[in-house]
C-alpha positions in Angstrom: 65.0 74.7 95.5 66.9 78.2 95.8 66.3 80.6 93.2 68.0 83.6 92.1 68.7 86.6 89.2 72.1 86.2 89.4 74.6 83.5 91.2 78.5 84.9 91.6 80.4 81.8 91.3 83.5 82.6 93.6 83.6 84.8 96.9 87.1 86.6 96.4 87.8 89.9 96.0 87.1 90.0 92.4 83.4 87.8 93.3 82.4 90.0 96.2 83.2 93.5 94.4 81.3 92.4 91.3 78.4 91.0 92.9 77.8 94.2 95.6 78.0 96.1 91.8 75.5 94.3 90.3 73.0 94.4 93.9 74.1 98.2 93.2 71.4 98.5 90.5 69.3 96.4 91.7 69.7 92.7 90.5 69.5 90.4 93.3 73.0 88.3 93.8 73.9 84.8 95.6 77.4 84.5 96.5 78.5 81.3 96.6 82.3 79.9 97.3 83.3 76.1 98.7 85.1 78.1 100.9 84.9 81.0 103.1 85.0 84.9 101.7 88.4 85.9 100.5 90.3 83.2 101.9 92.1 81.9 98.4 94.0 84.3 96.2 92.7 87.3 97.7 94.2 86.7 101.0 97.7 86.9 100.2 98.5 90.1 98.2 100.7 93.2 98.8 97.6 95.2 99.4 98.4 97.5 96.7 96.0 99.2 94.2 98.0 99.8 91.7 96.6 103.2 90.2 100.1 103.5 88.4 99.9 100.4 86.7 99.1 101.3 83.2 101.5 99.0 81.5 101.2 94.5 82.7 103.9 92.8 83.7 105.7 92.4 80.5 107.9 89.0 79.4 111.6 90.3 79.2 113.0 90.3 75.8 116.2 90.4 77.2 118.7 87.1 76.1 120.8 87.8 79.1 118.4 88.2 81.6 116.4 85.6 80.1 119.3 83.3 80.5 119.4 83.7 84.2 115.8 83.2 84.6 116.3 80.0 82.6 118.6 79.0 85.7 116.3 80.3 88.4 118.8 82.8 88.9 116.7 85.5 89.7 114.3 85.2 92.8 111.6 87.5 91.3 110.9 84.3 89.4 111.3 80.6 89.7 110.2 77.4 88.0 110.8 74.0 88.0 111.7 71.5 84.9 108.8 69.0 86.0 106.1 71.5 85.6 107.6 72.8 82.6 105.5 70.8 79.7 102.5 72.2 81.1 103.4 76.2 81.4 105.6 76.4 77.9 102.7 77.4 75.4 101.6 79.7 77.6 104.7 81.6 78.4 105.7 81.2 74.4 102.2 83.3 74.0 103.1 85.1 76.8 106.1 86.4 75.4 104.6 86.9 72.1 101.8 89.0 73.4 104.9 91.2 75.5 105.6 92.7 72.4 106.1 96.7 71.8 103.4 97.6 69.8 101.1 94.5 71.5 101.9 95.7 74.7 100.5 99.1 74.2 97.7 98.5 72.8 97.0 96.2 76.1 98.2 99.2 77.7 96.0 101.7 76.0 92.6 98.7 76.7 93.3 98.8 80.5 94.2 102.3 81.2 90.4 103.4 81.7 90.2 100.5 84.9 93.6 101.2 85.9 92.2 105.5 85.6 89.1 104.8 87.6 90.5 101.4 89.8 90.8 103.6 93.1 87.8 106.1 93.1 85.9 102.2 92.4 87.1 100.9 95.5 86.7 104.4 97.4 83.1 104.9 96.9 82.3 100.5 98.1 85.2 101.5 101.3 82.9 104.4 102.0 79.5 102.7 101.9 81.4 99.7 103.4 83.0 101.5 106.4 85.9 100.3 105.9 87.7 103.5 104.5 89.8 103.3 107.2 91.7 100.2 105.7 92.7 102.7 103.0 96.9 104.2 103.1 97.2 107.2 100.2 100.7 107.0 100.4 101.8 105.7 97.4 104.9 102.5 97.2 108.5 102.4 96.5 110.4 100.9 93.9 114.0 100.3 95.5 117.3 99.8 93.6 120.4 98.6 94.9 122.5 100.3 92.2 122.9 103.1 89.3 122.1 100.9 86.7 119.3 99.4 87.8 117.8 103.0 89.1 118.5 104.6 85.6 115.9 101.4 84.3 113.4 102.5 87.1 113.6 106.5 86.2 112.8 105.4 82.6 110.2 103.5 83.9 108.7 106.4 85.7 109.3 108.2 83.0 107.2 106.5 80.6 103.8 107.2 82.5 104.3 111.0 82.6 102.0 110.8 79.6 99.0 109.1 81.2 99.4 112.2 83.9 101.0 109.8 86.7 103.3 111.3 89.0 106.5 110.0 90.7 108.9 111.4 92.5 112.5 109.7 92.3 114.4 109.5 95.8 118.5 109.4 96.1 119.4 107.2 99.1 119.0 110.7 101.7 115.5 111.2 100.2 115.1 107.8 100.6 115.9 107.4 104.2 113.6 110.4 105.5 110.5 109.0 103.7 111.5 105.3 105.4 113.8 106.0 108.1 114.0 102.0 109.1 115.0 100.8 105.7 119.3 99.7 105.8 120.0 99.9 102.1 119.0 101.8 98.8 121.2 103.6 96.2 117.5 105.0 94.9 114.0 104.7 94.6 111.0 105.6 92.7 108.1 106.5 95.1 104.7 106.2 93.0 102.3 108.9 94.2 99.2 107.6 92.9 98.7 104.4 93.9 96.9 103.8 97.3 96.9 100.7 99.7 95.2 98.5 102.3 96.6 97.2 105.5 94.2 94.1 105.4 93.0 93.0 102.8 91.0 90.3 103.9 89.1 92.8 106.0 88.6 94.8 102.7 86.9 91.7 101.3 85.2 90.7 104.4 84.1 94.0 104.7 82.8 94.2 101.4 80.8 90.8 102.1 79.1 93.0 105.0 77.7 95.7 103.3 76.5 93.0 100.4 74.6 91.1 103.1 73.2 94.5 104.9 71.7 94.8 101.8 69.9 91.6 101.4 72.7 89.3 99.5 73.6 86.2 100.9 76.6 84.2 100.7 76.3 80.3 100.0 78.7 77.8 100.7 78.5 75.6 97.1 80.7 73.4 94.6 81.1 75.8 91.1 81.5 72.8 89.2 78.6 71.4 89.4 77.6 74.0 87.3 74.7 72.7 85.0 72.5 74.5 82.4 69.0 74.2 82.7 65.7 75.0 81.3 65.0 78.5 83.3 68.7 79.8 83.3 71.7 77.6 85.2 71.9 75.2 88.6 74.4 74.5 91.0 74.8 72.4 94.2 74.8 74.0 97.5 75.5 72.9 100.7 72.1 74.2 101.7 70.8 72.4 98.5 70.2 73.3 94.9 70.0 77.1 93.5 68.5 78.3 90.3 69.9 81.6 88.9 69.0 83.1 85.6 72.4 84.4 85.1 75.4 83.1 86.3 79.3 85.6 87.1 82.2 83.2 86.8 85.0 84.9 89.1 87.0 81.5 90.2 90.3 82.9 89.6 92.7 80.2 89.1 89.8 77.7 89.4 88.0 79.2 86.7 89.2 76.6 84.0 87.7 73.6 86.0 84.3 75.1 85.0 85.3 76.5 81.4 86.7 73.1 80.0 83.4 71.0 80.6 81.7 74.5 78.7 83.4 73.9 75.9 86.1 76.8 76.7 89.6 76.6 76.1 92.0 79.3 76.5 96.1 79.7 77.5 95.5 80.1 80.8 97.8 79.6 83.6 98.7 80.2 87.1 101.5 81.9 88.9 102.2 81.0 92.4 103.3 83.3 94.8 103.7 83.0 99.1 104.0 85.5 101.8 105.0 85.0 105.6 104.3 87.6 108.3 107.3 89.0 110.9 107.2 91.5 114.2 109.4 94.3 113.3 112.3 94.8 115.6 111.3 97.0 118.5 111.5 101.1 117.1 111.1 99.9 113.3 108.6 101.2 111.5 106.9 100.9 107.7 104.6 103.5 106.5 104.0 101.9 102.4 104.9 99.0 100.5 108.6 98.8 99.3 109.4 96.4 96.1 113.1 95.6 96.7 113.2 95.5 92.5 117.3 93.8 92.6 116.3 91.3 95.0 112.4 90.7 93.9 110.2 91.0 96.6 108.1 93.3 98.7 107.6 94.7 101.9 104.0 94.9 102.6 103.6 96.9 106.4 99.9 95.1 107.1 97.6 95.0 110.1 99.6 91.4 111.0 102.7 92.7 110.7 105.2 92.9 108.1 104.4 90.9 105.2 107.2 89.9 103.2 105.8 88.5 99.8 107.6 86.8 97.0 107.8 87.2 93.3 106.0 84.5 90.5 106.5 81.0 90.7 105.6 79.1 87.1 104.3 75.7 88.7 101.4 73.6 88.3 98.2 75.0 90.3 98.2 72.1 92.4 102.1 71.0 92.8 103.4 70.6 96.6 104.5 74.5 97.8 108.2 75.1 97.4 109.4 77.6 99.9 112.4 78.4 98.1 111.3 82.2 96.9 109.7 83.0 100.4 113.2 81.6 102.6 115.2 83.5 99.7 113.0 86.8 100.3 113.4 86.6 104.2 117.1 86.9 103.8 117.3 89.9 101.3 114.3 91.1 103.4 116.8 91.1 106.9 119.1 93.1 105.0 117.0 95.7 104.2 114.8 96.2 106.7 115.2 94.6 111.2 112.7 92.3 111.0 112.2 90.0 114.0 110.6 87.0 114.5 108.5 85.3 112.0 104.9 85.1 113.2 103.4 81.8 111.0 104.9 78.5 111.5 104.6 78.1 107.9 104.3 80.3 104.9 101.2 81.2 102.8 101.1 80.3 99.1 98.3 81.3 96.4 98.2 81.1 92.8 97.3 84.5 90.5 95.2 83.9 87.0 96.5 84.7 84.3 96.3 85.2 80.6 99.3 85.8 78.5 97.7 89.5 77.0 98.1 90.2 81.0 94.5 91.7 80.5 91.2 90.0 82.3 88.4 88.2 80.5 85.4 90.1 81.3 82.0 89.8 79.8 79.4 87.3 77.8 79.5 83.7 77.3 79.3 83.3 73.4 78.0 79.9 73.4 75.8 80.4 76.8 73.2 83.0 77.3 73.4 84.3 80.6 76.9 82.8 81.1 79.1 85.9 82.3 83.0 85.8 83.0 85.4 88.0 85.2 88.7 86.8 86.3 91.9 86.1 85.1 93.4 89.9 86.6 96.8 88.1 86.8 98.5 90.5 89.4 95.5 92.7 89.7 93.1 91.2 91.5 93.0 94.0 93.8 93.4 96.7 91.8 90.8 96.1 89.4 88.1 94.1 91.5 85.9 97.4 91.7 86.2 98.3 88.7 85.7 95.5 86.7 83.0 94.9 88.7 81.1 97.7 87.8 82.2 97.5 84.0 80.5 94.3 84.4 77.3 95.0 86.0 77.0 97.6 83.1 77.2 95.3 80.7 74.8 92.7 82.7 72.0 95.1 83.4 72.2 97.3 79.5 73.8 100.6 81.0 76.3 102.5 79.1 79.3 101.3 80.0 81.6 103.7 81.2 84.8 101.8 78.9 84.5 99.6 76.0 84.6 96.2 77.2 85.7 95.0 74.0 89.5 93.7 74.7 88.9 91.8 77.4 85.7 90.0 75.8 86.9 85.6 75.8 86.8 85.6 71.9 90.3 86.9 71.5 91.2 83.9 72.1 
């Protein structure tokens, strides 16, 4: 039998960030995943760490708005009527927890990961060699009209207090900074935030350095998950390990191992895809652009241009619909020469989620050496550094740099 101190249960981002923390200060880690490294969720974000991201995304409060959504008549979001008994409690406590005064206080929790998300991920890039991955050159926000740019200078606005800075672009300013992009009344460039152009070699790359250094990585099944006299078991495919202390970081899987625990919580998935396309010959993207009328992104990645699609409320495991993706490809044309599409088919992964919009991180309460990290919603990315080292704080009795407290699984 395999032993171990500790066993990461789920080789994502999130998984392999936390577990090179933890190997950090000395603890000796097993990765282990029923697939490879970074090949679910991870694999198919806009790349972005989102240094500016103090406030989550927030339910709209507005009746109107609301009222188009409830007609899929927005394609930043999408649902469908079949899945809709399943997802309704959550996004009812979703919208409850979107309110003002509950919104800033999850604000005011996560802004000392959001403050510290990129100088995480800098330091594990350098020791990683991967620093090269890393663009410091912010993203834009695009808006098709005066109205909707006046809600994106407020916007901006708002995080002058936390000492963020943005600079707001007329559609001149605009085209010098991205000389390839059609259309734009405005824009909000966010200065702070950096990004990767792979970030499957940011994980991968991370799974490196964690093996230089003596990890391994274990191809296993995380619910088989058992307690057992000396700590916790699970199957492997190279047999049976025994850690003394177990990370849960399964992402949108994570509730297929907390239900037979004895854990229930609102948690839910939103599904998003992405396709890759060759830019037209001349074009060129130097940052991510959110088209914010249209609702997607532009993502310029080491594949090409990665055109990714807003939140899709469906069951973890319904068939893909590629409405949002064939909708975003069209708006995408018009903004920016794409040429051909470079997958037959699209890429679809589902994001974690907790209606507070804030991850659960830290202790089991009914199972000593039981540990949690996931549900980071949108933030995977952003905050797998950080969290991880929050986390192996915690784990090893070190002061931890934030207070861990909001994010702890007894809020629910």
């Amino acid at each position: 039998m395999m032993k171990a101190d500790i066993a990461v249960l789920g080789a994502g981002i999130v998984g392999v960030a936390a577990a090179l923390q933890l190997q950090t200060r000395g603890r000796e880690v097993v990765l282990i995943d029923r697939r490879g490294v970074g090949e679910e969720t991870s694999f198919g974000n806009a790349g972005i760490i989102e240094r500016a991201s103090i406030f989550p995304y927030l339910f709209p409060r507005d009746i109107k708005k609301l009222a188009v959504y409830a007609f899929n008549g927005l394609n930043e979001a999408r649902y469908h009527w079949r899945d809709a008994p399943a997802f309704a409690p959550f996004l009812f406590r979703y919208f409850l927890e979107s309110a003002p005064r509950r919104a800033l206080d999850h604000a005011l929790s996560v802004r000392p990961l959001i403050e510290a998300c990129l100088d995480e991920h800098e330091t594990l890039m350098a020791q990683a060699g991967v620093d090269h991955l890393l663009r410091k050159t912010g993203w834009i926000k695009l808006f098709r009209d005066e109205a909707s740019f006046s809600q994106g200078r407020s916007a901006a606005e708002a995080l002058k207090p936390f000492g963020l800075r943005a600079d707001l672009l007329d559609a001149q300013a605009l085209k010098r900074l991205e000389p390839s992009l059609r259309e734009g009344f405005g824009a909000v460039h966010y200065l702070e935030p950096a990004s990767v152009s792979d970030p499957l070699a940011l994980t991968l790359g991370y799974l490196k350095l964690f093996e230089a250094r003596g990890g391994r990585f274990v191809r296993g099944d995380a619910t088989t998950l058992r307690t057992a006299n000396e700590g916790f078991g699970v199957a492997t495919v190279e047999g049976p390990l025994l850690a003394r202390e177990v990370v849960l970081s399964l992402g949108p899987w994570s509730d297929l191992v907390l239900a037979p625990l004895g854990y229930k919580l609102p948690f839910a998935v939103k599904r998003g895809y992405h396709r890759h396309f060759h830019p037209q010959e001349g074009a060129s993207l130097s940052r991510p652009v959110l088209d914010a009328d249209r609702g997607y992104l532009l993502a310029p990645m080491a594949q090409g241009i990665r055109v990714t699609t807003g939140a899709e409320f469906a069951r973890r495991d319904a068939p893909p619909d590629y409405t949002q993706v064939e909708q975003s490809e069209i708006f995408a044309r018009e903004l920016f020469p794409l040429a051909e599409r470079i997958e037959e088919k699209p890429w679809m992964g589902s994001r974690p989620c907790l209606p507070d919009m804030l991850p659960v991180l830290g202790p089991a309460p009914r199972h000593k050496g039981l540990w949690f990290n996931f549900g980071h919603q949108h933030h995977g990315l952003t905050l797998a550094a950080v969290c991880g080292r929050l986390l192996a704080e915690m784990m090893t009795g070190e002061q931890t740099f934030a207070d861990p407290s909001p994010f702890s699984i007894e809020r629910f």
